[in-house]
Every structure is written in C-alpha cells, then in structure tokens.
C-alpha positions in Angstrom: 0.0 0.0 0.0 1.5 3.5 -0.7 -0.1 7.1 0.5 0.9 10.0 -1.2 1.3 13.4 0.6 1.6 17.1 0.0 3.6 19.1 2.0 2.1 22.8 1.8 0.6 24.3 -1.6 -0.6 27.7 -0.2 2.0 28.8 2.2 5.4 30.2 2.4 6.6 26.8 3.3 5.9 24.7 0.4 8.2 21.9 -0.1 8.2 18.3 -1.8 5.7 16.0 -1.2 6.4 11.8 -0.3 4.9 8.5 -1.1 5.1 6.0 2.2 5.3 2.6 1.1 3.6 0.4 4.1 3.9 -3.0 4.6 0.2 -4.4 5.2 1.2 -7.7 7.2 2.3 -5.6 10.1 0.9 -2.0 9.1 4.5 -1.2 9.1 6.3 1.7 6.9 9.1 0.4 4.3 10.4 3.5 3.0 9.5 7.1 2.5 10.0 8.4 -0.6 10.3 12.5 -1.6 8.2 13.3 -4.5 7.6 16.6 -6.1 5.6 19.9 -5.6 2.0 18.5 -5.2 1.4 15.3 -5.6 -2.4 14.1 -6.5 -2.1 11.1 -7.7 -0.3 7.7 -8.5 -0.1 4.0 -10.7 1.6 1.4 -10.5 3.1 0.0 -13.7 5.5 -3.1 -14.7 3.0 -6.1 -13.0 2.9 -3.6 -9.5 7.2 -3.0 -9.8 7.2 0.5 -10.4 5.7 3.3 -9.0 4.4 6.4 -10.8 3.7 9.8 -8.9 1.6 12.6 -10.8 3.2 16.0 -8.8 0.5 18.6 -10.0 2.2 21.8 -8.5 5.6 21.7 -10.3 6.7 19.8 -13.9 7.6 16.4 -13.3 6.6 12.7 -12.4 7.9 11.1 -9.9 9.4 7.2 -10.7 10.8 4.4 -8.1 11.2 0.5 -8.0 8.8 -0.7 -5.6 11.5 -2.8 -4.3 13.8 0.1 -3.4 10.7 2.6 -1.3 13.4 5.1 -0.6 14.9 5.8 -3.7 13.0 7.8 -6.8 14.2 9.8 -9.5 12.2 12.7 -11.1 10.9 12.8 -15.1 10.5 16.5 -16.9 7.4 17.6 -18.2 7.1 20.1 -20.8 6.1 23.1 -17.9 2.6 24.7 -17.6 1.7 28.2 -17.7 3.0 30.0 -14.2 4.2 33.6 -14.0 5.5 36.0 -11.3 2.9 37.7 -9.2 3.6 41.7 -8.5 0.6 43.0 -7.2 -2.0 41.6 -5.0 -5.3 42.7 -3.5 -8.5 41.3 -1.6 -11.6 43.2 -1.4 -13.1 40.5 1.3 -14.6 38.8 -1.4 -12.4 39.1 -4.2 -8.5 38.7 -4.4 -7.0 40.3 -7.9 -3.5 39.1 -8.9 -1.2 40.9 -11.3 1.5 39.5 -13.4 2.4 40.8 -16.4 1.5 41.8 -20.2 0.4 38.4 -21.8 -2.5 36.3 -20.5 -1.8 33.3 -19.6 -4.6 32.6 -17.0 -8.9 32.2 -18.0 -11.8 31.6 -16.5 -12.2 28.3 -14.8 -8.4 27.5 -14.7 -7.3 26.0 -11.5 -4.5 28.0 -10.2 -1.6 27.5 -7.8 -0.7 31.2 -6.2 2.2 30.6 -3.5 4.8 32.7 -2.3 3.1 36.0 -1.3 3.7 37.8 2.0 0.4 37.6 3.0 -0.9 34.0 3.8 -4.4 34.6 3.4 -3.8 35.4 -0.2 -2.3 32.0 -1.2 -3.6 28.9 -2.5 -5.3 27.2 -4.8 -8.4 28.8 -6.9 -10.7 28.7 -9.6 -10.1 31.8 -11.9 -13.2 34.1 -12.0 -11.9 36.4 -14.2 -9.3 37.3 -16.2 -7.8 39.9 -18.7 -3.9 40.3 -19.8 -1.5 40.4 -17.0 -4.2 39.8 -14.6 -6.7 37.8 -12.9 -9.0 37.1 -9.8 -10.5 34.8 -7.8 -13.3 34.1 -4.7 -11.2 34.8 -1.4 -12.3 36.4 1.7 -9.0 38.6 3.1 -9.1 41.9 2.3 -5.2 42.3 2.4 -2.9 44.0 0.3 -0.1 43.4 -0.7 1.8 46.1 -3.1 4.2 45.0 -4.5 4.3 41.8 -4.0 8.0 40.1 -2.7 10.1 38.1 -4.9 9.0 34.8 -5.4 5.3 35.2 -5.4 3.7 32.6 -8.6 0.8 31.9 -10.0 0.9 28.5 -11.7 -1.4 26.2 -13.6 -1.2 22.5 -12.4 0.6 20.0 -14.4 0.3 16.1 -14.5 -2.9 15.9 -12.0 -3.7 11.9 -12.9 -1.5 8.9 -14.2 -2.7 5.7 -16.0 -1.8 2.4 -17.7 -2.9 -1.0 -18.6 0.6 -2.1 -20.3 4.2 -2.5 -18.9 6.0 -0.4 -21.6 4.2 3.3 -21.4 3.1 5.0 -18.5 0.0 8.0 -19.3 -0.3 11.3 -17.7 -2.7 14.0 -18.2 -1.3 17.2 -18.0 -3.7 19.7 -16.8 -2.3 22.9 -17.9 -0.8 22.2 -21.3 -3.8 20.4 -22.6 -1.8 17.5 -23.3 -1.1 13.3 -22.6 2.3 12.8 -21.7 3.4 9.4 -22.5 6.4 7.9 -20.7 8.6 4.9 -21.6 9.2 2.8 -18.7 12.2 1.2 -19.7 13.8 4.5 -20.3 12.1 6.7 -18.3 11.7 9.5 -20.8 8.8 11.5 -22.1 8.3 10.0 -25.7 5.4 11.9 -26.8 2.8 14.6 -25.4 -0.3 14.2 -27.1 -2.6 17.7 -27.8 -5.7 16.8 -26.1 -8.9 19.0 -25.6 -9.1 21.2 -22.3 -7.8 20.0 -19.1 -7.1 16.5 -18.8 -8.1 15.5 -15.5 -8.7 11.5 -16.0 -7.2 8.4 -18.0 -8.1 4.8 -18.9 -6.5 2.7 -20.8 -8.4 -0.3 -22.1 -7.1 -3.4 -20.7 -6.0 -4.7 -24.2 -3.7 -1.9 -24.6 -4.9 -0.6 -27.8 -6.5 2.7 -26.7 -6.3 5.2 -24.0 -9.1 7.4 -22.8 -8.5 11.3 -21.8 -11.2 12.8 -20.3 -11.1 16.5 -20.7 -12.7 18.5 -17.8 -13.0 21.4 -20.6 -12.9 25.1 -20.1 -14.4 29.2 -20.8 -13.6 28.0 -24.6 -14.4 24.1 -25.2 -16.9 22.0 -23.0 -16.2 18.8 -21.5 -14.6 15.7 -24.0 -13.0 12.5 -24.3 -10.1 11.9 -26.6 -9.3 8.6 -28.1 -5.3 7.9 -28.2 -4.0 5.6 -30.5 -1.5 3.3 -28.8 0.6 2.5 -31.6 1.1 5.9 -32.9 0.6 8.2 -29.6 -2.0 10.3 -31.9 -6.0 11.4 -31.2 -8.0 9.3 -33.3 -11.0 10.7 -32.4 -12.5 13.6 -29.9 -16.0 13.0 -28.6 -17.5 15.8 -27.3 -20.4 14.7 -24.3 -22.3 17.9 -24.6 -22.1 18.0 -28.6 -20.1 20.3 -31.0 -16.6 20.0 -32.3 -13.2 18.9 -30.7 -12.1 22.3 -29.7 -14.7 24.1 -29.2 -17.2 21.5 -27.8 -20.3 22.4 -26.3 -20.6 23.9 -22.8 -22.4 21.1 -20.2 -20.6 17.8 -19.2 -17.3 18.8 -17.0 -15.5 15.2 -16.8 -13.9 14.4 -13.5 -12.8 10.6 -13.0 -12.9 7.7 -16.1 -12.7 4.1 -15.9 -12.7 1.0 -18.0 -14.3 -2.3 -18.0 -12.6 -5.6 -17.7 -13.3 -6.8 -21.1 -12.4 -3.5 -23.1 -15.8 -3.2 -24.3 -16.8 0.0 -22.5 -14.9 3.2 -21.1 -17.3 5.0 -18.7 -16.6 8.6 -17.7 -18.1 10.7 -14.9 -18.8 14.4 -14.7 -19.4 16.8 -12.1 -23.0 16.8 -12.4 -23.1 13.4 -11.2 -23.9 11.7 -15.3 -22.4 8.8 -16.5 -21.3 8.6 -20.2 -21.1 4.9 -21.4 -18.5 4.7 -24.5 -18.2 1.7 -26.4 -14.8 1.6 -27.8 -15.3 -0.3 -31.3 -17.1 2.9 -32.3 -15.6 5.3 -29.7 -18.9 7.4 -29.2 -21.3 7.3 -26.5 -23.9 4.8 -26.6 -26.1 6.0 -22.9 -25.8 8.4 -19.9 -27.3 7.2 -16.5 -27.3 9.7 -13.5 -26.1 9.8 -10.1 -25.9 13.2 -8.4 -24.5 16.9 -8.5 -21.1 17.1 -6.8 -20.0 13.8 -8.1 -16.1 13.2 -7.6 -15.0 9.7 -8.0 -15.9 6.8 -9.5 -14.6 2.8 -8.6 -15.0 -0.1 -10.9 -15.7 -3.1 -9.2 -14.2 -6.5 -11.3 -15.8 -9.1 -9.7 -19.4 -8.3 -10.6 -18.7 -5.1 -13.2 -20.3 -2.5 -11.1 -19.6 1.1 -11.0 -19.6 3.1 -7.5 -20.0 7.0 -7.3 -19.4 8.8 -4.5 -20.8 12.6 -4.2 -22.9 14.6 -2.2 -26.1 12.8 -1.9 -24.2 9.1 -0.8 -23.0 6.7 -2.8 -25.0 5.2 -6.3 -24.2 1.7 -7.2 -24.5 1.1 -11.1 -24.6 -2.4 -13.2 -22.4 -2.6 -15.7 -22.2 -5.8 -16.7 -24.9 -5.3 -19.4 -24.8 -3.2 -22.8 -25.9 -0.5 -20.9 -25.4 0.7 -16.6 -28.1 0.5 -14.6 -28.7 1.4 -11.5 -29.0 -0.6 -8.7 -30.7 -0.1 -5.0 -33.4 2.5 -6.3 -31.0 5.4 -5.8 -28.4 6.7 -3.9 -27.1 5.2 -0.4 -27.1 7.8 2.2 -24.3 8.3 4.2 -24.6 9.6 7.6 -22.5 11.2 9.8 -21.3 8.7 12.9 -23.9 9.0 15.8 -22.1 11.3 18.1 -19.8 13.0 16.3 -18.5 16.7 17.4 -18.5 18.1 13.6 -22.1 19.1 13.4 -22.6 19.2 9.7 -23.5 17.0 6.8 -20.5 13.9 6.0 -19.3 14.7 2.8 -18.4 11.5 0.6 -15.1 11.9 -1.1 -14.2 8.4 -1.8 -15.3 4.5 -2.4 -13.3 1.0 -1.8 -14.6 -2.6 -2.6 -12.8 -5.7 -1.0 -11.3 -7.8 -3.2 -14.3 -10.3 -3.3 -17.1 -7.5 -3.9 -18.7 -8.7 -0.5 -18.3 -4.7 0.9 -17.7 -1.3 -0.1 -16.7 1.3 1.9 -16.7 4.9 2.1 -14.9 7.9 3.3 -16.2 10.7 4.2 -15.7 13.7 6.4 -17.5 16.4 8.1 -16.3 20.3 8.2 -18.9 22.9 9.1 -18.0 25.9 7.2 -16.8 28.7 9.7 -15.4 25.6 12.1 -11.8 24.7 12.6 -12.5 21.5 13.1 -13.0 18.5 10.7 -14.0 14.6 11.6 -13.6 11.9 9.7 -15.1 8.4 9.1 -15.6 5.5 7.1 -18.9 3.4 6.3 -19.7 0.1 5.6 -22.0 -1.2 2.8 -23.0 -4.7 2.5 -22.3 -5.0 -1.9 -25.0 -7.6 -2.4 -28.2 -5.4 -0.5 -27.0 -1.9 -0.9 -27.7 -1.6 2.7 -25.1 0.6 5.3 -24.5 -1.6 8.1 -22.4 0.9 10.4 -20.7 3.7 10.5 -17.0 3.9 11.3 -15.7 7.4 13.3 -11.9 7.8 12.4 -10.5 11.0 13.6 -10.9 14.5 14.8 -8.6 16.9 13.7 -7.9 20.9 13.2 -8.3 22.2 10.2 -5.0 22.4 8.1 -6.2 23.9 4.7 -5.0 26.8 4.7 -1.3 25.6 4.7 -1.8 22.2 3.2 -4.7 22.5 0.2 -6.5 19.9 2.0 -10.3 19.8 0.5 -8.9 21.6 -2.7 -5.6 19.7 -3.6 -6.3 15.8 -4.1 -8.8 13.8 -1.7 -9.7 15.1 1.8 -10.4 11.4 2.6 -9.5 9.0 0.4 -10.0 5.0 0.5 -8.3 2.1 -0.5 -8.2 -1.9 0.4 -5.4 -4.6 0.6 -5.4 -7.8 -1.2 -6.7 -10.3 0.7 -8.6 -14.0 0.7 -8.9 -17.0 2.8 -5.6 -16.8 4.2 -4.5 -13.3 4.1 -7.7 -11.0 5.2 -8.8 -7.6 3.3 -7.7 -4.6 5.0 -9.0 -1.1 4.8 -7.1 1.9 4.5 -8.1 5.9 4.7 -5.9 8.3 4.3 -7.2 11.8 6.2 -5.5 15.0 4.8 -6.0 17.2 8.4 -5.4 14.7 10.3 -2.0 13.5 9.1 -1.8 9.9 8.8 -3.7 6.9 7.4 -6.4 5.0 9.2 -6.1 1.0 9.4 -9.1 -0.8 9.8 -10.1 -4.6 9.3 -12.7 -6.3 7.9 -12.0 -9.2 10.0 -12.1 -9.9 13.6 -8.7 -9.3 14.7 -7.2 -8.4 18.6 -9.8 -8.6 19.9 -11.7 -5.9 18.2 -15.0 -7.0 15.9 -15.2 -6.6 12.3 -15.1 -3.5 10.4 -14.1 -1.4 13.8 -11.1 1.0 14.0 -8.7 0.3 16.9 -6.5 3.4 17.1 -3.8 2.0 14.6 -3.1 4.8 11.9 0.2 5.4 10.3 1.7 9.2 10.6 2.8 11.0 6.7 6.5 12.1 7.4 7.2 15.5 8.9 6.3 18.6 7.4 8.4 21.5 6.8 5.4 23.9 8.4 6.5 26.0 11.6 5.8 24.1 14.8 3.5 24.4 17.2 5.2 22.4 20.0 8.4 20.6 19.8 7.8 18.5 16.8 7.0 20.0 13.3 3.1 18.8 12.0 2.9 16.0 9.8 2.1 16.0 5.7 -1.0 16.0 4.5 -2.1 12.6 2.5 -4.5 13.0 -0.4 -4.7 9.5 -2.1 -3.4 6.0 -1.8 -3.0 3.2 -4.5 -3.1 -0.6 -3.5 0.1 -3.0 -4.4 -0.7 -6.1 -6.8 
C-alpha cells in the first residue's frame, strides 16, 4: 500500500511532497520516498514493480522500483503556464492578482498562487476572471499586498492523474498544457505529449492496450470531451464531445472528472461533475447511454468481480450495473451516508471516496464532516454490505484541526480517500483511509482481529513524514495525505 502526501501548496513553506510505502502484514512503513511539488495522484506500472507519482504543483513525475521505497528519481514535463505575481489585492470577497502583459490565465483555470507575503492570499483557486496580466479569484482577506516580494507565482497545475494497462508506457494528463504525456518505462523518458482538448483531469487505458481514454474536464472555450489515443502511434484518433459540437470548441455542459474501463475492453465509462455517467463503447468510440447519479459527483470505482460502478458525491454513494450493454442502476438510488452517531462536527458527512474488498462482498466509504466557519473537521468511514446496498455501520476515524490553509487539503487531491489490501482465505482484506488534516492513514479490518469486531477502528493509523510547516510544539506537523494506491 502506498499514501501520497503534499507538504504545503498555499503557504510560504511549500516543499516536496512523499509517497510512504507500508507494509500491510504488520501495518508497518518500508520507506519514504520524496516526490515533487503536489502530488495528486499515483499508478503502479510493470505487473505492480514501479511506481508512478503525478506531482500537480511543479513539472515532473515522480518514478521508483517498488523494491527500493526510498529511492526515486524525477521525469521533466514540458512546464505549464505559471508567472511571477507583483501585485495583489483582496476586497473580502475578491483577491485580484497581477502579473504581467500576456495572459496566460482564463476563467475556470485551476491556479496554484504561492509565495506571497500575505498568507491569506495564497492557495489554490478557480479563476473568476481574467484579462492580460491579470486575474481574480473568490477569497475572503481583504489584504494588500503592493508590490508583491520576490518569489510570489501563480501556476497552472501540471500532471494531475497517471494511467496504464501495459508494462512499456506510462500515461499522464497534463492539466495545464492540454496535453497526454506518454512515458517509456524502460527508459524513463517522455516519448510523446499528445494535444488533447481542455484540461485533462482522467485516463483509462483499455485493458487490451490498444487505446487510451482522456477525459477533458474542458474550459471558458471548449466543453467537456473524451479523446481517443491511439497506442501505436501516440496520436488522437478521435475527440467525442459529451455535450455536442466540435473537438475544440465542444459544447458547454458535461465537465468530466474521473474515467474508468471495464474488464473486457468493451466500455470506457466517464463521470462528470454533475453526477452523469457517459457509457462509451470503444469499437465505435462514441457514447452509446448516460445514467445519472448526483451533483457534486467526484470519483468513480470499478468493481471487477461483478462489473459494477460506485460514485461517491454529495447525496451518498449510487451503485451502477455494468455488466450489461448499458449501466443501470441498482438499489433505487443513492445510499445515504450519515454522519457517525455522536460525532463533534455538526454538519452533513461529505463522501469523497469509495473502496470494494477484493471479493465484492463490501464497499466502503470515506467521508468527512467540516462545518464551514469551524476549525474542526472529523472523519469516518462506512460500511456497505455489496449484495443489498444496505449501510450496516458507521465507522468514526479522527478528529482533527483544520489544516487547509497551509496544506490544500479539500482543494488539492482527496480530503479522505480510500483504499483496500489484497486479501482472501488466508491473508484478510484490509481497509485503508488516508485523512488530509489529520495526518496519517487509518487501518481498519474487515475481520475480527485483537480482539476488536469486524469493520471497527482500533486506534492503529500510520503518521505521513514531517512537514516543513513551523511548529507548534516541539515537533513540526505532519504531511497531509491525499490518495493512496493498493500494491498487486
């Protein structure tokens, strides 16, 4: 099992994010490894060998043999737009952020801004607005800071999501070039970056290996797509556009956010934000049905064992059938997910993520609770018996302070994110939750074990190195994990 952290994206203190590589047998840490500026999200590639770390805040990917945890080795992206900041000003509701003559920023661009004197004025945003040499976003300090110091920057993520089906090429969306990187793993090299349509957020690769799947989240000038890459020759063979019109300027609408392929390479589903699931069949590469979950969707899982599709977003979790020609869905609607009877967060739990053992029998997902205004955010994971659709309890996790501000957490990556072991007969499933505020990942088993019952939480969580954020005691906070991927 390996977690990936961040290690600031806001702050004056922004360093290099790691990937801990954790032993499940004993829940023990085999290496750390230092990653780059941001990291969202990783693959494993080479049958589970190599490791493959998507670093969204600066231009590379990070690369290590699973057998070695501690050593990795950085490949060069071509970079994304970024630019010096030199003024700065919030009116309480709106910060404005200069940086030069040509634009290089537009509405609906996620953007990094770091560096600047005033805290309150970093972090990561959704552009509101924009002109040449400027832009500005939702944020509520009304500081100013005129000029701004050296080293202020405003960047566009990069590589936000990495991919494969194959052992020789490794895929990565790159957010702010518009572009699939494809990387050689024998070599190590970027052998091709493939124009895509606007911001690549998701990829899946068929399991045959013959084509990959980009879904393009879209922008102010082209709605949400999918483009078709050609494995042989690294070129798009075809750019569907889910809200209609032409690759390029595609129709406003659909805004893609996770993608996924079925086992026998007949379908590629995609999910957008607004909760719709696009079947594609891939002889003809176009859309052959939508089904709908919810607004605020965020992730989808694919479950193997009986081809189902679970969606987490704000309403609870939807359970799909996709074992068919077309998804259905399954349990008259969407699973609502509580929060944990007692809990001090006294808000709504918020779904970010979903897990299925190994055998389908359960799913579970995390979820956390954050009242806005509150510095205070609990976490938690629930348990969903597969074959009813039923929640059979409710796990609490953790109660921690909120670290946002410094870390990204509920903006960069997963605020809680969920993952399980291999397991079987012999060697039993474990669950595994990562909690950005809190710091560390969450063990739990779905097994009786020490004495504890099934599918409870014993205490055991395993801390993210240390940060490089100021102390508040004697011992500098911990980094912030944002997503985990499972060994072979």
């Amino acid at each position: 099992m390996v977690s990936i952290s961040t290690d600031g994206i806001g702050d004056n203190h922004r360093d290099s994010g790691s990937a801990i590589n954790i032993n499940v047998s004993g829940d023990t840490v085999r290496g750390n490894l230092r990653a780059g500026i941001g990291p969202v999200h990783a693959a494993l590639a080479g049958g589970g060998s190599k490791l493959y770390i998507a670093n969204s805040a600066d231009d590379t990917v990070t690369v290590s043999n699973v057998s070695s945890p501690n050593v990795g080795g950085a490949i060069s992206l071509p970079p994304s737009p970024s630019a010096s900041i030199t003024l700065c000003s919030g009116d309480g509701s709106t910060a404005t952020f200069t940086y030069g003559s040509t634009q290089l920023f537009f509405p609906g661009d996620t953007v990094f801004v770091s560096g600047c004197a005033t805290n309150g004025l970093n972090g990561v945003y959704t552009v509101a607005a924009a002109s040449a040499g400027s832009f500005s976003v939702a944020n509520s300090t009304n500081a100013t800071d005129n000029p701004e110091l050296v080293g202020a920057q405003a960047k566009v993520p990069n590589a936000v999501f990495v991919n494969t089906a194959e052992s020789g090429k490794v895929y990565v969306a790159g957010y702010g070039t518009n572009s699939l990187y494809v990387i050689n793993t024998n070599s190590e090299v970027v052998t091709a970056a493939v124009p895509v349509d606007s911001h690549p957020v998701a990829v899946a690769e068929i399991p045959g290996g013959r084509k990959v799947y980009v879904a393009n989240h879209g922008s102010s000038a082209s709605g949400g797509s999918v483009s078709v890459i050609d494995t042989v020759s690294d070129t798009v063979a075809k750019t569907i556009c889910l809200g209609g019109g032409n690759a390029g300027s595609c129709s406003a609408g659909p805004a893609p956010v996770w993608a996924v392929a079925r086992a026998d390479s007949a379908q590629v589903y995609v999910l957008d934000q607004n909760g719709t699931i696009y079947a594609i069949d891939t002889s003809s590469d176009s859309v052959i049905s939508s089904v709908s979950a919810s607004a605020g969707a965020n992730f989808m899982f694919y479950d193997r064992n009986f081809s189902r599709l679970y969606v987490t977003s704000a309403s609870g979790l939807h359970v799909f059938d996709a074992s068919g020609s077309t998804p259905g869905a399954l349990f008259g609607g969407a699973i609502n997910i509580p929060a944990a009877a007692g809990s001090p967060c006294a808000s709504a739990a918020v779904p970010t993520s979903v897990t299925v053992l190994g055998d389908g029998s359960k799913a579970y997902v995390a979820s956390y609770q954050h009242l806005l205004g509150s510095s205070t955010v609990c976490t938690q994971l629930s348990v969903i018996d597969a074959g009813r659709g039923v929640l059979t309890k409710t796990i609490p996790l953790s109660t921690s302070s909120d670290t946002s501000a410094q870390s990204g957490c509920g903006t960069v990556g997963f605020r809680v994110f969920t993952t399980s072991s291999g397991g079987g007969t012999n060697s039993k499933f474990k669950v595994y939750v990562s909690q950005c505020d809190a710091g560390n990942v969450a063990v739990v088993d779905s097994y009786p074990a020490n004495g504890n019952a099934e599918d409870s939480y014993a205490g055991v969580s395993i801390p993210s190195p240390l940060s490089t954020f100021p102390s508040t005691s004697l011992t500098p906070p911990p980094q912030n994990p944002v997503f985990m991927v499972a060994g072979p």
